[in-house]
N, C-alpha and C positions, 0 to 999 in steps of 0.2 A: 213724298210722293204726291203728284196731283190727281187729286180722287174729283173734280169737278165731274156730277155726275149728268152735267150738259153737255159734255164731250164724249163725240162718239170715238172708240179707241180702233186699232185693228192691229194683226199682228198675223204672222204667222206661226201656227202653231203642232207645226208636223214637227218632227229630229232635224237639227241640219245636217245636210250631205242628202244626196242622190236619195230618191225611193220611188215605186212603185204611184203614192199618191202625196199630193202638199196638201193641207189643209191653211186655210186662213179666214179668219174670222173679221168678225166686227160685233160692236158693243155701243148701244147709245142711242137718242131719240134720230139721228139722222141714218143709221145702217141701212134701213130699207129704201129711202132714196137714193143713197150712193151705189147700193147694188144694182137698181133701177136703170142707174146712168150708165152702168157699165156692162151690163149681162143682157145677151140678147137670148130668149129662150127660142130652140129648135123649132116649136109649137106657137104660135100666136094664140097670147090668153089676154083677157081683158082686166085679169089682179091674179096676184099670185095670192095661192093658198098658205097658209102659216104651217109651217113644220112636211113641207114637202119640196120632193128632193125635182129640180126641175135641169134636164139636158140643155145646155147651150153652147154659148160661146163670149167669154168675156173680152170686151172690147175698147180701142180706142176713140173717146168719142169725138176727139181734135182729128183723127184721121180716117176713122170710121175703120181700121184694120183691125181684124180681130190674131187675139194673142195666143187665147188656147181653151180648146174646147173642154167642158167644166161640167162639172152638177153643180147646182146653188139652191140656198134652204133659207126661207126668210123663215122670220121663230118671233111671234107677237108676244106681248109681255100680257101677263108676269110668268108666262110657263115659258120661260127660257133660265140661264145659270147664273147670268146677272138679276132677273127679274124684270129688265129694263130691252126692249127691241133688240133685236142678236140678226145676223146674218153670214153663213159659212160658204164659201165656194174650196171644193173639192175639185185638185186642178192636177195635171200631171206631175210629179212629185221632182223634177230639173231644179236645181236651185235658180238657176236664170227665170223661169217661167214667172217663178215665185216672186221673186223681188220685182218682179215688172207689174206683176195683178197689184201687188201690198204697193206701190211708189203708186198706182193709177188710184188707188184708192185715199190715199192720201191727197192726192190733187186733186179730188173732190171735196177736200173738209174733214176727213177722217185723220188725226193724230197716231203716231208710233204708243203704243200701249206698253205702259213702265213694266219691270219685271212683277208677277202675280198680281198684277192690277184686273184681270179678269174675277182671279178669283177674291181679291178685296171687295169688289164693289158686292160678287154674290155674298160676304161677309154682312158688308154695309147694308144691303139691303136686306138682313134678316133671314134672308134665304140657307145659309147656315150659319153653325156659330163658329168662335174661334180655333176650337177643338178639332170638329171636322173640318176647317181650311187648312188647317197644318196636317190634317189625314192624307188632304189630297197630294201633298208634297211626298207625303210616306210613300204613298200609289206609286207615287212616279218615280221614287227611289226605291222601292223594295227591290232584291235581291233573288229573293226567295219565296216560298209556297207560306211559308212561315212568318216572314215579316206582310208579306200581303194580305195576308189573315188578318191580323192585331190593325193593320192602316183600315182595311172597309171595315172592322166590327164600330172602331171608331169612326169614318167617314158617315157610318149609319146612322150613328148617333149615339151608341149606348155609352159610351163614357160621359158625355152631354145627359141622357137620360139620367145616367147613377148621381151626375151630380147635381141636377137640378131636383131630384130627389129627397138629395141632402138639406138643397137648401129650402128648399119647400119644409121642408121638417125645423129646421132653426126657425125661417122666416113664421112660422105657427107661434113658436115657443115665444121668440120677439113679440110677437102682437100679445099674447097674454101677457106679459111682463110691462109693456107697453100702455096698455089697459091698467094695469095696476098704481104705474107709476101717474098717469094722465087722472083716474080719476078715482082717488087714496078712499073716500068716504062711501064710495057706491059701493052697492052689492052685485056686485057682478059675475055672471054664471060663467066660473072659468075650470076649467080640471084642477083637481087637486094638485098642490104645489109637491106633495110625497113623489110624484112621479115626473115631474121633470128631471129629476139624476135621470134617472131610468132611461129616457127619452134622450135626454143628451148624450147618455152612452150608448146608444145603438148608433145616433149619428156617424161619433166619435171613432165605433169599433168598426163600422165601414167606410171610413176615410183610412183607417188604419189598416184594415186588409189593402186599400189600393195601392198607397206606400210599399208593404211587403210584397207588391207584385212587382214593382219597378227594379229589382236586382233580377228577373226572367225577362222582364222584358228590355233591359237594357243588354242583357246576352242575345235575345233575340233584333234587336236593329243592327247593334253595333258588333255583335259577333263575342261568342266564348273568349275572354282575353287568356291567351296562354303566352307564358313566358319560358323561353329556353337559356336555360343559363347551367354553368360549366365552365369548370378551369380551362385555360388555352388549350387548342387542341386535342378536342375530346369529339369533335365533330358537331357542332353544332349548326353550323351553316350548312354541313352537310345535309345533315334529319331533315333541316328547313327546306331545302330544296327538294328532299323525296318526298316531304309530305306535299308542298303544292306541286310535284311534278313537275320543275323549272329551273334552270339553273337562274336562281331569284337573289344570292349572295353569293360573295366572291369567296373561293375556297384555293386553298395553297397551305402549304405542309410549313409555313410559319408563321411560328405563333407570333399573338396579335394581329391577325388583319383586320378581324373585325374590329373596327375604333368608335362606331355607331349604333342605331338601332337598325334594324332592316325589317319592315313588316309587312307581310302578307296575309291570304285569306284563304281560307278551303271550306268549303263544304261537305260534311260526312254526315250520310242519314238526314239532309237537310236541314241539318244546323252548321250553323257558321261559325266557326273560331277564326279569329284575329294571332294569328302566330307571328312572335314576334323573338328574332335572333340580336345575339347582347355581346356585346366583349368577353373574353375571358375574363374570368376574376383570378386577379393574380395582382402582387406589390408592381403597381404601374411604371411602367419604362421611363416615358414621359409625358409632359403637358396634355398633349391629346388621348391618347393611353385615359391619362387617370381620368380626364372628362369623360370617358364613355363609360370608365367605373361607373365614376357615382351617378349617370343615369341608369345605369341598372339597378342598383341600392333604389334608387328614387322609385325605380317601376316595379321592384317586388312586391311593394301592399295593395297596387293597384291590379295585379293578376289574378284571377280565379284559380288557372292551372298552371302548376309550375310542370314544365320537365326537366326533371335534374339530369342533364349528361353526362356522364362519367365511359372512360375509353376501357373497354374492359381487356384491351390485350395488354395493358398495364399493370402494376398494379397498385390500390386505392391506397391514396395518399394524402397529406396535412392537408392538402388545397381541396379537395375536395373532401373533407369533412367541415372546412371552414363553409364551404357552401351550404353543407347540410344546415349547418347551423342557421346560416340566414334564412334560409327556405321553409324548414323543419314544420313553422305555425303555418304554413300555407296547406292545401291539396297539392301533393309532390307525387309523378310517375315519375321513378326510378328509370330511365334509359340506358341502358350497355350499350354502347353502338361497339361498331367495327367487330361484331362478331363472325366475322369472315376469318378473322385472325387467333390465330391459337390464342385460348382463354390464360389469362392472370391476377385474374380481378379476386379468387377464392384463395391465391397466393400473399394478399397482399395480408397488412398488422389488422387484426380481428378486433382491438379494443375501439375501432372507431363505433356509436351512436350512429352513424348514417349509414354502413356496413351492415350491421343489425336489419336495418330498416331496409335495406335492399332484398338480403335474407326473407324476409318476409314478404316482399312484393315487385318485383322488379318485372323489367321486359327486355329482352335480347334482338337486338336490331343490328340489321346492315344498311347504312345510310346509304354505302357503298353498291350492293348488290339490290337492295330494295326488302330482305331478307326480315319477316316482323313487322313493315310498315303497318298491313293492315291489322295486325294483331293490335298495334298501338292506336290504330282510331280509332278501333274498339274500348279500348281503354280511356279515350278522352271521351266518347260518348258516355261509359259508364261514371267516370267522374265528373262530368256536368250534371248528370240524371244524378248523382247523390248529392251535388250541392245543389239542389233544384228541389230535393226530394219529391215524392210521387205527387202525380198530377191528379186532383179530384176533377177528371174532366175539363170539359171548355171553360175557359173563366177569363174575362178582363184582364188583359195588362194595361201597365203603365209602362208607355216608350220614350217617354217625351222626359227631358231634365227638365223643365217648366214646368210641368203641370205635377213632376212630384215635388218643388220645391214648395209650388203652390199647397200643396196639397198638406205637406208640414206644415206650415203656417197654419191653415186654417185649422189641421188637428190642437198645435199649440195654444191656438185663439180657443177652440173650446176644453182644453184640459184649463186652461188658467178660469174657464167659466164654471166650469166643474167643481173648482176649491172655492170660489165665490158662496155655490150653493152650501158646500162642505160649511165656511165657517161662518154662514148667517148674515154675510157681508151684505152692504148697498145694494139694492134691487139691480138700483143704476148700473153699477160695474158690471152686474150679469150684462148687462142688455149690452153694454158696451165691447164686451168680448163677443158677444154675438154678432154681432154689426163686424168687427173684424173676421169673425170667420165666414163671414157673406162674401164680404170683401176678395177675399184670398178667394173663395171660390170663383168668384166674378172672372177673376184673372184667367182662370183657365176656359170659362166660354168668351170671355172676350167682355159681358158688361163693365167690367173695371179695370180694363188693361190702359194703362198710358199709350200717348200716341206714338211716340220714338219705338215703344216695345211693337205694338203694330207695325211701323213701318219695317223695322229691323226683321221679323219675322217675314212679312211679304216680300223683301229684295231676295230670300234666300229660292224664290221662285225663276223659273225660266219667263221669258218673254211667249205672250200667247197663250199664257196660262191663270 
């Protein structure tokens, strides 16, 4: 990416398609000249004011025609989002209109703005850190009431705060150790060595709670994964369909059609499950057939919520207790569908393990009529909320895979600094594992991210942003 930050960028930065308003910006020491050249305000002023919104009309200055009547906002630095001169015209929201202000603005000196090059540069210039620029991408992706929460606590800063915290706390422990090793003979008024354990382990045991937030908060971006799986013809694609209310896979009275995954999305009580329909499990026809097996086999440890479907005007049979069996170490809701049809399911051999276990906790549904659906989202919210267990209030997540790998790391780096103190070992290696777990923390505000991981993170941004 070209982060030259002599170059003034612009872009537009409204949704594309038709609306109400376009927004388009600029970025850069030249913005408010090229605004200058093109914007004629209603009002004759002799400067424009910074961060105020002024009526006009943006213009051609080779034909003197103007294009379309606008608000525009010069924004002096460093109180703008780059830091650096910012200027925005607010123009009728026509894709035509748009691309004619952005191509005029351009022909004045201004460059096409790479995707999240806006918000790199407010990166690069300190204005925030790495943490909160991946926030803003969450903003713009959240879904829900839920995932927009968890992106502005972070965009605020406090995952940045908890972890410069941290390292405020190592970085101490460093500099005594530091001190010890630079100068062996001095008497130097340093805290007692008895309580760096101590010290280290409260670091450690809140890098450690962060990590065990990041199984909620990866249900919360990416959605409760629940997996439907069931011998051929048990309804599976059906359920899938009444739950998102869609005909979302193909459904027909034979067996195997599903050969694939087919995933969709619901929301109940504003949480989001990820439901995802699978082949029959059953000795595969052929080639394709057994390919969609064994990605179900592949996707069963990766599920939170299994539901096991079983056809209950049936009755419960070898193929379905071989499922129990794959399933069994998961969270399993039991599903009966096709309870529209005279019941055979308490007919069938009682010595099955998964039988038992229906006995104990099932639900009777009509994929068909809709019959139990909402009985059953009830039950996917209560077994989220038990593999979630109860919530002590508002508390941090972790959303981001990054920043928990990171966050492993740097716990590893101080557990291994931890056995250093344990066995009496080189001061040095202490300091050394500390210095690693700076490191790793680094990574998640951004002081110690490689550049390819920067850029790779900023392309996943829109243009304009």
């Amino acid at each position: 990416m070209n982060t030259n930050p002599d170059d003034t960028i612009c872009a537009i930065s409204s949704a594309a398609g038709v609306g109400g308003i376009g927004v388009l910006r600029m970025s850069g020491p030249a913005a408010h000249a090229i605004l200058k050249a093109v914007f004629r305000p209603r009002k004759r002023t002799r400067s424009f004011a910074s961060h105020r919104l002024y009526l006009g009309w943006v213009f051609d200055p080779d034909t003197n025609s103007d294009l379309d009547e606008v608000f525009a906002v010069f924004m002096k630095a460093p109180r703008t989002y780059t830091r650096a001169p910012m200027a925005e015209v607010y123009s009728h929201g026509g894709p035509a209109v748009q691309r004619l202000i952005l191509a005029l603005m351009m022909r004045q000196g201004a460059r096409l703005a790479e995707p999240g090059e806006f918000t790199k540069r407010a990166f690069l210039s300190g204005r925030i850190d790495l943490a909160q620029a991946e926030s803003v991408l969450d903003i713009i992706e959240s879904e829900s009431a839920t995932e927009l929460a968890c992106a502005l606590a972070h965009v605020q800063g406090l995952l940045s705060a908890r972890i410069n915290a941290a390292k405020q706390e190592i970085l101490t422990l460093l500099a005594e150790v530091e001190a010890e090793i630079d100068f062996p003979d001095e008497a130097l008024d340093l805290p007692p060595e008895g309580g760096r354990a101590a010290r280290l382990g409260a670091v450690r045991a809140g890098i450690a709670r962060l990590i065990a937030s990041y199984d909620e908060g990866r249900t919360v971006r990416q959605g409760v994964a629940v997996l439907i799986v069931g011998r051929t013809n048990v309804g599976k694609s059906s359920l899938l369909n009444a739950l998102v209310q869609r005909d979302r896979a193909i459904v027909t009275p034979i067996a195997g059609t599903t050969r694939d995954l087919v995933e969709d999305t619901v929301r109940i009580r504003g949480v989001k499950f990820t439901l995802t329909d699978t082949a029959g499990l059953r000795p595969p026809g052929d080639a394709i057939e057994r390919e969609g097996i064994e990605r179900v086999w592949k996707r069963i440890p990766e599920a939170d919520i299994i539901l096991w479907v079983i056809d209950a005007s049936e009755t419960y049979t070898c193929e379905d207790e071989e499922v129990w069996h794959a399933v069994e170490h998961k969270k399993v809701i039991a599903v009966l569908n096709k309870a529209d049809l005279p019941p055979m399911i308490d007919a069938g051999d009682g010595d099955g393990r998964g039988l038992a276990a229906i006995a104990a906790s099932r639900i009777d549904v009509s994929a068909l009529t809709g019959s139990g659906i909402d009985d059953l989202k009830q039950l996917l919210i209560e077994a989220n909320a038990s593999l979630l267990g109860e919530r002590e209030g508002a508390h941090l997540l972790i959303t981001n895979v990054r920043h928990k790998d990171a966050l492993v790391k740097a716990e590893a780096a101080l557990t291994r600094a931890g056995r250093c103190l344990e066995s009496d070992g080189p001061i040095a290696f202490f300091a050394f594992e500390l210095k690693d777990a700076l490191r790793c923390l680094g990574e998640i505000t951004g002081e110690t991210c490689a550049v390819d991981v920067l850029d790779e993170i900023f392309s996943r941004f829109c243009i304009g942003k």
